[in-house]
C-alpha positions, 0 to 999 in steps of 0.5 A: 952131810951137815943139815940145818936144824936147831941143837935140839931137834932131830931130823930123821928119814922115815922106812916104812913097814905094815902088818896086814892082821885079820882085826886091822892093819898096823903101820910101823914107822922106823926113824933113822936119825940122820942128824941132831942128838938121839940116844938111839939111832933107830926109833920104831913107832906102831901106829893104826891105820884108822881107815884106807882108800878106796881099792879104786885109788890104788895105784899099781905098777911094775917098780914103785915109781910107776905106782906111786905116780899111778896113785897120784893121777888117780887122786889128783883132783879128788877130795881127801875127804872122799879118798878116805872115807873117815867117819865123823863123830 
């Protein structure tokens, strides 16, 4: 598929993943370039969770649809602010 972007951009499809640790939660997003020019075609990036919700907007299902759509009618009208509780400094 031929996808509009600029010859120096890259578009990429983000997957996911996450390491559950004792001292925090580490985020791993892997790009898959899909289009543009890259040297490599995957690019695996660590970041840190700073904070997550509230068990009280989880969302839960039986397939990933079901929770992800459970999580968004548990968070439809609430402030990200009061979602996630991030200090401020």
């Amino acid at each position: 598929m031929k996808y509009n972007i600029k010859n120096e951009e890259l578009l990429a499809r983000v997957h996911k993943y996450e390491i559950i640790r004792k001292d925090g939660h580490l985020r791993i997003d892997v790009l898959e370039i899909i289009a543009g020019k890259s040297s490599e075609k995957f690019i695996a990036v660590p970041n840190l969770v700073i904070e997550t919700a509230n068990s009280a907007y989880h969302g839960f299902g039986g397939s990933e649809e079901a929770a992800l759509q459970d999580c968004l009618n548990k968070i439809k009208k609430v402030p990200a602010k009061i979602i996630v509780s991030i200090p401020s400094s």
